[in-house]
VOBA-1610 file (N, C-alpha, C; in pm, whole numbers, padded with zeros to 5 digits, always signed):
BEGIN
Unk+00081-00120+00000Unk+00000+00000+00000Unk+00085+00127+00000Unk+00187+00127+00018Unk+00297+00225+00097Unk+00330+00298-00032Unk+00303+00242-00165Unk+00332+00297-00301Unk+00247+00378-00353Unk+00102+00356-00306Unk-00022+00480-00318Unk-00001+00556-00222Unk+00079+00623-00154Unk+00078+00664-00054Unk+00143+00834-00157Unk+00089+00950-00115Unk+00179+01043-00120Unk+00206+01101+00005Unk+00371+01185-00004Unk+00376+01271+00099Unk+00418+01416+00095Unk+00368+01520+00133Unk+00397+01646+00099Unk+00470+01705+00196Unk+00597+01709+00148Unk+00703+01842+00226Unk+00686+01952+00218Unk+00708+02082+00342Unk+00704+02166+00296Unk+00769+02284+00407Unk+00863+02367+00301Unk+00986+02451+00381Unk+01001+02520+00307Unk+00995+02675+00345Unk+01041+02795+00308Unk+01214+02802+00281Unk+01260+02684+00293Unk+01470+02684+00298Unk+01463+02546+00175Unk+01516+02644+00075Unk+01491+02518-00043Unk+01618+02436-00037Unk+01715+02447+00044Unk+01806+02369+00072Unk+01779+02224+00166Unk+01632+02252+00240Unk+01608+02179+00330Unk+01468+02048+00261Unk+01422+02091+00115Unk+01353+02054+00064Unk+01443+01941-00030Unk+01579+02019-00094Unk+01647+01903-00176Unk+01731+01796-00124Unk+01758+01797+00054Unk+01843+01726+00108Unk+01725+01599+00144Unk+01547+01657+00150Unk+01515+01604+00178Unk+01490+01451+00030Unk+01469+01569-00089Unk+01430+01515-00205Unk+01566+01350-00221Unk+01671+01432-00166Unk+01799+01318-00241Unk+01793+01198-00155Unk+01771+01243-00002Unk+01712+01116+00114Unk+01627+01045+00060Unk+01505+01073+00042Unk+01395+01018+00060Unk+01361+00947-00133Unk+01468+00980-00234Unk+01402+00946-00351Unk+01400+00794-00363Unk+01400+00716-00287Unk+01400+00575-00311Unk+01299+00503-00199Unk+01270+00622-00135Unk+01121+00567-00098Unk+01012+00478-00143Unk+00923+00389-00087Unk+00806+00349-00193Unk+00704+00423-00200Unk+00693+00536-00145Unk+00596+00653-00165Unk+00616+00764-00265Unk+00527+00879-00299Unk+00547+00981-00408Unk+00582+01064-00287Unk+00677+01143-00335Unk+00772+01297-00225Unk+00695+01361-00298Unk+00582+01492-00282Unk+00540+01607-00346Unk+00687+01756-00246Unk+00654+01830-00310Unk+00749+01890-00226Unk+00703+02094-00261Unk+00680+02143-00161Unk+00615+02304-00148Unk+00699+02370-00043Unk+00743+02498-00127Unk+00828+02596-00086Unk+00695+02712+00063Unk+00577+02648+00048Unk+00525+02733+00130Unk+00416+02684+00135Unk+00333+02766+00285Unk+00196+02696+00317Unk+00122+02697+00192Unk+00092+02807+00143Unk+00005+02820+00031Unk+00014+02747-00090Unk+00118+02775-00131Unk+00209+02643-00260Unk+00144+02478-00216Unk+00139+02410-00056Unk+00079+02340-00003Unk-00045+02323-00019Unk-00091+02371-00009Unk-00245+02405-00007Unk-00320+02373-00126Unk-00251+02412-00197Unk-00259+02468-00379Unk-00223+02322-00437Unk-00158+02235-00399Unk-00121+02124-00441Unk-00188+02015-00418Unk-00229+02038-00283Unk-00355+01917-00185Unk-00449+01978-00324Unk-00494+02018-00337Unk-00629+02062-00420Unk-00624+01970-00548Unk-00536+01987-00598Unk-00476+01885-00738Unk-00458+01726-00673Unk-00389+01689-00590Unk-00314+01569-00542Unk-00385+01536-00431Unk-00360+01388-00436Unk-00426+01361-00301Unk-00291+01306-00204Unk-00288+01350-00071Unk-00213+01376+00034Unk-00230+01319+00106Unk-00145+01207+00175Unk-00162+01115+00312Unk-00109+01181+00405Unk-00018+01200+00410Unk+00084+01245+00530Unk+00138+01391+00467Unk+00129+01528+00582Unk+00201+01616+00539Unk+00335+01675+00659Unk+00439+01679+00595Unk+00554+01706+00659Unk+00572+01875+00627Unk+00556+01964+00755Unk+00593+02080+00715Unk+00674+02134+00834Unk+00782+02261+00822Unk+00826+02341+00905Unk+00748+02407+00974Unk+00765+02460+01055Unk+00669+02549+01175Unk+00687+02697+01150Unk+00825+02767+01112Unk+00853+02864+01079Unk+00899+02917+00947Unk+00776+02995+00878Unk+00774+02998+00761Unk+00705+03154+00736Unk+00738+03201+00645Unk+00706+03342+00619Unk+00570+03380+00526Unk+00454+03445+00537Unk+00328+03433+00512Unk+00213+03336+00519Unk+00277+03188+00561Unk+00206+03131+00667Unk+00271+03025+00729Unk+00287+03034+00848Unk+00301+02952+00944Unk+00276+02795+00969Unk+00364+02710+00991Unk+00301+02584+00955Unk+00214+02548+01048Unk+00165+02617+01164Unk+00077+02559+01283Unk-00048+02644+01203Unk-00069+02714+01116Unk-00175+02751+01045Unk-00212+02694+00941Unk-00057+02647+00870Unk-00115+02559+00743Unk-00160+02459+00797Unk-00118+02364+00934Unk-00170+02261+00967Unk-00320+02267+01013Unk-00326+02389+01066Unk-00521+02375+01120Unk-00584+02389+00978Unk-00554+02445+00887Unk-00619+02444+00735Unk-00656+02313+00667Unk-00542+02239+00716Unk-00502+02132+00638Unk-00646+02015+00759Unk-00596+02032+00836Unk-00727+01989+00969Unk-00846+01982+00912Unk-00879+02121+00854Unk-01053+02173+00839Unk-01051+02065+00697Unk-00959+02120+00595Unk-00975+02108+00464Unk-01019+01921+00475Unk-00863+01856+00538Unk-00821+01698+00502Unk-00799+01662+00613Unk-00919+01674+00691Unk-00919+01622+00834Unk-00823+01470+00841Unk-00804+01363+00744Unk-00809+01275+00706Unk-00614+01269+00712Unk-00575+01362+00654Unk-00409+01345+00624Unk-00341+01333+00747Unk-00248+01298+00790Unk-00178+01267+00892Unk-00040+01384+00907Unk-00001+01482+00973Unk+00078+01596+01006Unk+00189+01583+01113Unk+00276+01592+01051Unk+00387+01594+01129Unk+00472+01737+01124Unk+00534+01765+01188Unk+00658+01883+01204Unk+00740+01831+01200Unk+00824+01922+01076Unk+00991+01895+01073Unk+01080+02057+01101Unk+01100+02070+01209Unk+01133+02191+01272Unk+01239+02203+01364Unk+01338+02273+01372Unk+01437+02341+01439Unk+01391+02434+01551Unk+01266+02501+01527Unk+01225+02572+01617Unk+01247+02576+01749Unk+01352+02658+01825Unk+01332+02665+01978Unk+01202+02693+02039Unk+01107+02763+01971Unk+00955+02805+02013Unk+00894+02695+02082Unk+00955+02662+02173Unk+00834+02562+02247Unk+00703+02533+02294Unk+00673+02660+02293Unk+00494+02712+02330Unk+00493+02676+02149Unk+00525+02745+02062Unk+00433+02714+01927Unk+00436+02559+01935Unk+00531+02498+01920Unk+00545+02344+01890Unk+00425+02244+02024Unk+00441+02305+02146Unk+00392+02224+02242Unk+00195+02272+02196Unk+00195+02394+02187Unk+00021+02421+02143Unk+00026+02339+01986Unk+00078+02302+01913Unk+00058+02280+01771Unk+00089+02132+01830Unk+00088+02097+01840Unk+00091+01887+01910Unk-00034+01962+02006Unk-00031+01984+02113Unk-00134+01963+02205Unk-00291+02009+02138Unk-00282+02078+02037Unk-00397+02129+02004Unk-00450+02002+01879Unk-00368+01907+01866Unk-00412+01795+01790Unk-00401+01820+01691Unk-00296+01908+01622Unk-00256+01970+01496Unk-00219+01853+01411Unk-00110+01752+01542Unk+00004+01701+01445Unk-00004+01564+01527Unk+00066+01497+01439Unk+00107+01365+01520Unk+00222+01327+01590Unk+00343+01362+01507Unk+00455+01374+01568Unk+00557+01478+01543Unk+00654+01527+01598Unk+00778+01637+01553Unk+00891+01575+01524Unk+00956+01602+01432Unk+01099+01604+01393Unk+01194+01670+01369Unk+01273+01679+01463Unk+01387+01811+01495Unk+01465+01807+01383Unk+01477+01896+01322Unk+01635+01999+01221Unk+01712+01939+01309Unk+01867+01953+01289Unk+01903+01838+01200Unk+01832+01690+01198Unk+01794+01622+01083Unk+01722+01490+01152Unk+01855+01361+01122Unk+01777+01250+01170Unk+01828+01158+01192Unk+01783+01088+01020Unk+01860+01008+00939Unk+01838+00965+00838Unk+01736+00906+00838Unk+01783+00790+00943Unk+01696+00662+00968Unk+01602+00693+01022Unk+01588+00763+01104Unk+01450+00819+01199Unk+01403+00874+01174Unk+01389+00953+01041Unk+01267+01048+00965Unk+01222+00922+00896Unk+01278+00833+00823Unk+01236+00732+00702Unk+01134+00668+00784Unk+01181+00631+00920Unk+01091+00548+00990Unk+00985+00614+01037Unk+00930+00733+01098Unk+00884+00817+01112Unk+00772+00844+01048Unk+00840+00871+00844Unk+00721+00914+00806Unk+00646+00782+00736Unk+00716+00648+00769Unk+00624+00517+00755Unk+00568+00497+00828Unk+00528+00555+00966Unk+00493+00513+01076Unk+00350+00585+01009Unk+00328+00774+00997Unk+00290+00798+00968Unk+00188+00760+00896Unk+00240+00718+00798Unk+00185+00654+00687Unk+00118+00540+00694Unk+00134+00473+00836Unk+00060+00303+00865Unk-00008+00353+00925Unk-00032+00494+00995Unk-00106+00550+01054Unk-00242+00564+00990Unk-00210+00633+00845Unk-00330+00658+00806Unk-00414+00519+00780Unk-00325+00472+00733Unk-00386+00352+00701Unk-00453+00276+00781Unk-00430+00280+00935Unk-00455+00209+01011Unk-00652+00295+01014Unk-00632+00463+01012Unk-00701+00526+01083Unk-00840+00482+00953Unk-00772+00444+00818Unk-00893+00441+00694Unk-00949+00307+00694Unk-00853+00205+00757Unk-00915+00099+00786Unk-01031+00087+00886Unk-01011+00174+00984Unk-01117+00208+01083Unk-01261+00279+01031Unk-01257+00343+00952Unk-01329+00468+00880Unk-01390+00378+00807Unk-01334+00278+00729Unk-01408+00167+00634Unk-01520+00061+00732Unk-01434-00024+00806Unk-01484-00051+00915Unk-01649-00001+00974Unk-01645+00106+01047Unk-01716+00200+01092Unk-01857+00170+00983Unk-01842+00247+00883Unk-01894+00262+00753Unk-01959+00105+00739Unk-01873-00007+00732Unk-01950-00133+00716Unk-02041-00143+00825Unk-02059-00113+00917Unk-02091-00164+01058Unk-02213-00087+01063Unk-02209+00046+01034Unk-02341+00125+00970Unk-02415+00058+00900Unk-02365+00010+00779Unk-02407-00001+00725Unk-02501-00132+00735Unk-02408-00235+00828Unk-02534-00325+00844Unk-02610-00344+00932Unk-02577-00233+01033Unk-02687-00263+01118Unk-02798-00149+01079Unk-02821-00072+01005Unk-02836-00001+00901Unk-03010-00095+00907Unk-03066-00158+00856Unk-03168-00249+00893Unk-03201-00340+01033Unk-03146-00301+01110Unk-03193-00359+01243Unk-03240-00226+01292Unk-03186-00105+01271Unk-03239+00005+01357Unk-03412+00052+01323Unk-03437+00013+01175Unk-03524+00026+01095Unk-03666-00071+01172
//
């Protein structure tokens, strides 16, 4: 499943977008990759998005804003932070406010982003298997309530 999977990066430091591109190109997932919230945004609209990886500090929007957008829009995608940020109030309200799932500190770990954003990614899967689930279970008791 891990090959239908896309994932969208996204960092205002295009240096931090191609280190990610040269890591991650042998992934079994699609890397989409956005220089900014909006560029983000603009792309979910076209593409469909499992997991989104963005910075926290970013210039005309903020990734704890692109993430509540991304909330309303694709309640459904799974959000992580990839951030350097000392801001601990932004990072601790953007996890506690149920923004995100997990953070990943600047500089990262090779192995521990790869694993990370598969985790992610079994995440959703786990969460659409539930959603399907759900949906069947409606659906058949769907005539007993009747």
């Amino acid at each position: 499943m891990m090959e239908n999977r896309t994932v969208l990066f996204v960092d205002d430091e295009k240096n931090v977008l191609t280190s990610l591109k040269r890591l991650l190109h042998k992934e079994p997932y699609q890397s989409l990759f956005a220089p900014s919230g909006q560029e983000a945004l603009e792309l979910m609209e076209k593409e469909k998005v499992h997991v989104i990886v963005s910075d926290l500090r970013m210039p005309d929007m903020t990734g704890h804003t692109l993430f509540k957008k991304v909330r309303d829009r694709y309640p459904d995608v799974v959000r992580l932070i990839l951030s350097a940020a000392a801001d601990k109030d932004t990072v601790l309200n953007t996890i506690g406010g149920g923004l995100v799932y997990r953070y990943i500190i600047k500089p990262w770990n090779e192995k521990s982003i790869k694993e990370i954003i598969r985790h992610a990614i079994k995440m959703f899967d786990l969460l659409e298997e539930k959603r399907d689930l759900e949906r069947r279970i409606e659906e058949h008791n769907r005539p007993i309530k009747n």
